[in-house]
C-alpha positions as CSV (number, residue, x, y, z in Angstrom):
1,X,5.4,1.6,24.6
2,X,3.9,-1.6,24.4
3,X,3.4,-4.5,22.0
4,X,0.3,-3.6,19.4
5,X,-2.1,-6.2,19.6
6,X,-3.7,-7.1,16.0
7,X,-7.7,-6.5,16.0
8,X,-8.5,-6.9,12.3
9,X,-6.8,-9.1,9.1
10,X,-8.9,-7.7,6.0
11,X,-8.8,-11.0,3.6
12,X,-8.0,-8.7,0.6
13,X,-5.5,-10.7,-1.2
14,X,-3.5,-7.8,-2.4
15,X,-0.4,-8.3,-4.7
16,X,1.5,-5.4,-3.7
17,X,-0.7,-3.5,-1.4
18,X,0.7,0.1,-0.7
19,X,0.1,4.0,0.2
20,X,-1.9,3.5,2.8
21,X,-3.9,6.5,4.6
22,X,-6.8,7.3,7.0
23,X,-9.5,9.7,5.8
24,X,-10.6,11.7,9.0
25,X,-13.8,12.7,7.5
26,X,-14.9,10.3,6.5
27,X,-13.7,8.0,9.1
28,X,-12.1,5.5,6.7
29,X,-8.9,3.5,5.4
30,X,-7.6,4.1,2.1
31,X,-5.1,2.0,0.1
32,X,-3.8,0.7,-3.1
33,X,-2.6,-2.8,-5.0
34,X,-0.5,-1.4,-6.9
35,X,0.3,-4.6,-9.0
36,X,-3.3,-5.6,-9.4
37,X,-4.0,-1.9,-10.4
38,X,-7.4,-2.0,-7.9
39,X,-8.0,1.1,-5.3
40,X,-9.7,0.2,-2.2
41,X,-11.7,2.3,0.6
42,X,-12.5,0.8,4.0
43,X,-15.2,1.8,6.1
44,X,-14.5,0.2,9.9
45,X,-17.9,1.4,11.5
46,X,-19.9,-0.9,8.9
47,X,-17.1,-3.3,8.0
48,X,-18.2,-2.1,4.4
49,X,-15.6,-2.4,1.7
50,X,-15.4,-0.4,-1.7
51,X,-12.9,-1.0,-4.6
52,X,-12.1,0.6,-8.0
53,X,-10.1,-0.6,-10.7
54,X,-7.7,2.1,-11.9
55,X,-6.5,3.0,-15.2
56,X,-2.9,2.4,-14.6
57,X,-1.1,1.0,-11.7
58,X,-1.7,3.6,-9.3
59,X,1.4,3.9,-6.9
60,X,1.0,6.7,-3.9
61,X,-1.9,8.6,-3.3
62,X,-3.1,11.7,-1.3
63,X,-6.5,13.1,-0.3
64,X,-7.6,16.9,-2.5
65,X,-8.6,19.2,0.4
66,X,-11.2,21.0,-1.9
67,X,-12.6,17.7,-2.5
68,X,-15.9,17.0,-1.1
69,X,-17.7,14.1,-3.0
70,X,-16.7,12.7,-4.9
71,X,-13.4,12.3,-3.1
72,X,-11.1,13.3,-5.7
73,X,-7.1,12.6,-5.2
74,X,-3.4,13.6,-6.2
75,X,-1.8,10.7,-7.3
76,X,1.4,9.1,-8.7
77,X,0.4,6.3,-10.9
78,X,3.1,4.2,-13.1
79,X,4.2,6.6,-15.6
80,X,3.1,10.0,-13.8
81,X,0.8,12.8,-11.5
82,X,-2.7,13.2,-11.9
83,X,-5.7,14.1,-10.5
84,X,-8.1,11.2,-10.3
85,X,-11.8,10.8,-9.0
86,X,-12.1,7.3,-8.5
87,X,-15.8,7.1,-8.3
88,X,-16.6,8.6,-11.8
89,X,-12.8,7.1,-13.1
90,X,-12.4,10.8,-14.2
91,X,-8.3,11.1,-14.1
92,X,-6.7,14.2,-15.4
93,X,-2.8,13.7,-16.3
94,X,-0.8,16.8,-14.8
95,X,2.5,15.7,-15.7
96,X,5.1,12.6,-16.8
97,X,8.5,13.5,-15.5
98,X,10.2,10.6,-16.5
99,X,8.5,9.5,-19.7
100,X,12.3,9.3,-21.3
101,X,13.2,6.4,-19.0
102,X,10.8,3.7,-19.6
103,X,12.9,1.4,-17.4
104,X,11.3,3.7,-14.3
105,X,8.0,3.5,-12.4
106,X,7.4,5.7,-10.0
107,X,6.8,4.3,-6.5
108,X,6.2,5.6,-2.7
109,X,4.9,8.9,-2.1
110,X,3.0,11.8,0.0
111,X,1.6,15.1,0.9
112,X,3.6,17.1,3.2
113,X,2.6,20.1,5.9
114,X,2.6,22.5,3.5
115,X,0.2,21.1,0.8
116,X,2.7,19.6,-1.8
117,X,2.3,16.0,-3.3
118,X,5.9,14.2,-3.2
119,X,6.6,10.8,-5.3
120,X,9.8,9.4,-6.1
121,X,10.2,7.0,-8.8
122,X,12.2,3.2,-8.8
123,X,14.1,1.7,-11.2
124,X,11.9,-1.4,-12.4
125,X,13.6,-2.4,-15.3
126,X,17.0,-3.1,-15.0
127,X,19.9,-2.9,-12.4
128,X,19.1,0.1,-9.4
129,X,22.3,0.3,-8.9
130,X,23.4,0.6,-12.0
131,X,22.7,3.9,-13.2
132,X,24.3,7.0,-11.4
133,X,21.2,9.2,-12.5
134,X,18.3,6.3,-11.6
135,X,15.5,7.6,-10.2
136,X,14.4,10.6,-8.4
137,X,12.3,12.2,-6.1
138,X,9.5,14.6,-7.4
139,X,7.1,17.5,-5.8
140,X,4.0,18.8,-7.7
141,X,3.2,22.1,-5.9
142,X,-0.1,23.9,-6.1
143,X,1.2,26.1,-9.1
144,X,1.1,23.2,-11.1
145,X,5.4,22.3,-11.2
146,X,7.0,19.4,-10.5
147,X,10.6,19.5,-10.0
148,X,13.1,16.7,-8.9
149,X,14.8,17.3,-6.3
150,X,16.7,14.5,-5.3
151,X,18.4,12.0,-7.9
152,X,21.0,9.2,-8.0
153,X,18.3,7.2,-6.0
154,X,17.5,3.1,-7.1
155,X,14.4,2.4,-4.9
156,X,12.7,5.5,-3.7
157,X,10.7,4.5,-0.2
158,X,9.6,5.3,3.4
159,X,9.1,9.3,2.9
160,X,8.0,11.2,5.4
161,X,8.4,14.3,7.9
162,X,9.0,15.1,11.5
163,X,6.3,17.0,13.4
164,X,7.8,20.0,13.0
165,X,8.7,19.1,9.4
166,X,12.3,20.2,10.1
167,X,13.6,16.4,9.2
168,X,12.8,14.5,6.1
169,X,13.5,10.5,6.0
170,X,13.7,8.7,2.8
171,X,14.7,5.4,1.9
172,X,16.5,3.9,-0.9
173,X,15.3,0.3,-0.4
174,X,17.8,-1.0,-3.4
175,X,21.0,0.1,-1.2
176,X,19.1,-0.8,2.2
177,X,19.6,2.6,3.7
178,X,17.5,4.9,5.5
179,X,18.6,8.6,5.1
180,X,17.4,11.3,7.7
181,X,17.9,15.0,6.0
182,X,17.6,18.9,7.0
183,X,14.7,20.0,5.3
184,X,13.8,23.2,4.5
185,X,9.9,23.6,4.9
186,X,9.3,26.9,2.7
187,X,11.3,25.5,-0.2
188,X,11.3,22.0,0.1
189,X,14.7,21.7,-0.3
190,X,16.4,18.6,1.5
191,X,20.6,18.8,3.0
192,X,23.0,17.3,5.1
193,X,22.0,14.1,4.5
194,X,23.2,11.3,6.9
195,X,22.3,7.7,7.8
196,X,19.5,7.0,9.8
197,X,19.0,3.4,9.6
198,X,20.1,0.3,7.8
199,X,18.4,-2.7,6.3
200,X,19.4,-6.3,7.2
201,X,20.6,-8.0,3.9
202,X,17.8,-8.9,1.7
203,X,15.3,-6.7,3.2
204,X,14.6,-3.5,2.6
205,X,12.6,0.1,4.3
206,X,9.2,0.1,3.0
207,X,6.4,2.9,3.8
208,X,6.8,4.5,6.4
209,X,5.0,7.3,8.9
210,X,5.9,9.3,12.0
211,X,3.7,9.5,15.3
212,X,3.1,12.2,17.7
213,X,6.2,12.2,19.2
214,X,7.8,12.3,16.4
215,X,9.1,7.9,16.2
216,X,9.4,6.4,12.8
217,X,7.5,3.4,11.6
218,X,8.6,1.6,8.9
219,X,7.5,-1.5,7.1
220,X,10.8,-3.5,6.4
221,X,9.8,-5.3,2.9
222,X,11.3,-9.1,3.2
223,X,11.9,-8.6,7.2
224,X,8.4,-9.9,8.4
225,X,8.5,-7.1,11.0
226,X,7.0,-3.3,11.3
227,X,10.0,-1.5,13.0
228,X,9.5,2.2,15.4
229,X,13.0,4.0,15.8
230,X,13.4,7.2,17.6
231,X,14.3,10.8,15.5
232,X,17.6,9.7,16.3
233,X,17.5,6.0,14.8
234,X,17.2,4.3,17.7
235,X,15.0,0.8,17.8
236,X,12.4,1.4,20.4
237,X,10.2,-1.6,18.9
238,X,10.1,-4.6,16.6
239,X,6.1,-5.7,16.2
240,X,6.3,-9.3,13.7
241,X,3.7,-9.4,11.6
242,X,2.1,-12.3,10.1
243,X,3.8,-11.8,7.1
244,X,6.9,-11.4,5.4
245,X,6.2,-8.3,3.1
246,X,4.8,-5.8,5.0
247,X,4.7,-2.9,2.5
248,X,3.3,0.3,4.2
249,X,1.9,2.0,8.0
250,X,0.0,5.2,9.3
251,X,-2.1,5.2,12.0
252,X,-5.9,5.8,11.9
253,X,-9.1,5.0,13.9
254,X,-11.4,7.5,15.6
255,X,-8.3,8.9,17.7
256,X,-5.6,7.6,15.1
257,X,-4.1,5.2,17.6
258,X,-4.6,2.0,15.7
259,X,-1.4,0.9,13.3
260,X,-2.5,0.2,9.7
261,X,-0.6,-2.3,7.2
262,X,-0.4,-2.9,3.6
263,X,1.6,-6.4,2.5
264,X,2.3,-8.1,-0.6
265,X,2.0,-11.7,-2.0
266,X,4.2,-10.5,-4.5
267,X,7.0,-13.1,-5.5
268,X,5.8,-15.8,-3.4
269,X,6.2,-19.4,-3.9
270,X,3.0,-21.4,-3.0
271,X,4.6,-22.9,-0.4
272,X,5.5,-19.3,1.2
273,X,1.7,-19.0,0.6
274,X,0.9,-22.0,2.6
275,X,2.9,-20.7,5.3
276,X,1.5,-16.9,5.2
277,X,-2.0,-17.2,4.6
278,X,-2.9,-13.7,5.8
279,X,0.1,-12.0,2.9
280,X,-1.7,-9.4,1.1
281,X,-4.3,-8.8,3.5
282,X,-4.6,-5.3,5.4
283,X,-3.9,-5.4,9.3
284,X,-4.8,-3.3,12.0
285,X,-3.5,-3.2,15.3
286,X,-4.3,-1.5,18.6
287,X,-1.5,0.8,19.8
288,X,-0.7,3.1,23.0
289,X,0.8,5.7,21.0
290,X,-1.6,8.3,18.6
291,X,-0.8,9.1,14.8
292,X,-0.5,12.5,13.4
293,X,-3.4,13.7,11.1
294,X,-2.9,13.0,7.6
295,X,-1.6,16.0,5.4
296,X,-4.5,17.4,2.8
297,X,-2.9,18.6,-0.7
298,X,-3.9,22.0,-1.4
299,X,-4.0,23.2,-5.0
């Protein structure tokens, strides 16, 4: 595996940029600011660029496999699911699981193989650690329930699935570990979970996604680096990025081989923005490994 080489910085300023995903269809690169509440859709052939402002601060997103266009998606904004049709700002609110804690906001999500939207949710206000119950991790399934099915966590981050969907990684970025679970595909239950990799201090597992072969890569927030590991947690490579916020990966391009990356300017001083011009911009790089095809929710 060798080093990916950077082909395009798109100067889009982002605040928090996140859930970042390529459209095969439509041959294009979705993503969101979370912070700056915009949606954006990026079209590499033309170098065209579309965004949307969005009606709440719009946190994980997946593509509707009915949807035609209008592209119409599952999402996890702020305060809860919804369908939501950015180019006609239609957004229809399916459910708020956590409307009793208003210290929460949910955070990282995804579609799995089998058609179900996951988002787990963050403590925002307050200590993470703090509260034994915190936040969770939630599944809206085509039958229109959403269900928690993992709690006690501070930061939920960095979900996603082997190849074979057999393991599940998920990261709680407040304690700076990377869990690796048994997951049970049918019911989407999650077991025997064990360490898979930790954060150095003051860092923390971002977004993540899983390639071909079934390596993780994972944005680590604060570490300035996108970082591959093997199923078993082994560092197979360490790509530094211009920045010191990468927030989120998955591959894309015309035969998903290219590494896409969402950072931040969140939090910075103006003298970390003098030093990191490109934070909050979108980056692409060139790999020698492929991507997976991005999961379609189907309900």
């Amino acid at each position: 595996m060798r080093q990916p080489e950077c082909i395009k910085s798109l100067p889009v300023g982002n605040v928090l940029g996140e859930g970042v995903l390529w459209h095969p269809d439509q041959q294009s690169l979705w993503w969101t600011d979370i912070l700056g509440c915009r949606l954006y859709r990026y079209h590499p052939d033309s170098d065209s660029l579309t965004e949307w402002s969005t009606p709440e601060r719009l946190t994980a997103f997946g593509f509707v496999a009915s949807s035609q266009a209008p592209q119409t998606l599952i999402a996890s904004f702020d305060k809860g699911f919804a369908l939501y049709t950015p180019e006609t700002g239609d957004c229809h609110w399916l459910a708020h699981p956590e409307a009793h804690k208003p210290g929460n906001r949910f955070n990282d999500g995804k579609v799995d193989r089998q058609g179900r939207f996951w988002a787990g949710t963050m403590v925002e206000a307050g200590d993470p650690l703090a509260d034994e119950d915190g936040a969770a991790l939630y599944c809206w399934t085509a039958d229109g329930d959403v269900q928690p099915h993992l709690r006690g966590l501070g930061i939920s981050n960095g979900l996603c699935w082997s190849p074979d969907s057999r393991t599940a990684y998920l990261s709680d970025s407040a304690r700076g570990v990377y869990y690796a679970y048994d997951f049970d595909a049918h019911s989407g239950s999650f077991s025997n979970r064990r360490v898979f990799a930790l954060a150095p201090e003051g860092t923390g597992h971002d977004g993540s996604c899983v390639d071909a072969e079934g390596n993780v890569w994972n944005a680590l927030f604060g570490g300035g680096q996108v970082v591959c590991y093997s199923p078993e947690g082994e560092v197979l490579l360490e790509l530094e990025v211009p920045v010191s916020q990468p927030t989120c990966v998955a591959f894309g391009g015309p035969d998903l081989s290219w590494l896409c990356v969402t950072t931040a300017r969140e939090n910075l001083s103006e003298a970390q923005l003098a030093r990191e011009p490109e934070a909050g911009n979108l980056l692409i790089y060139q790999t020698d490994v492929k991507g997976l095809p991005v999961d379609f929710f189907r309900g």
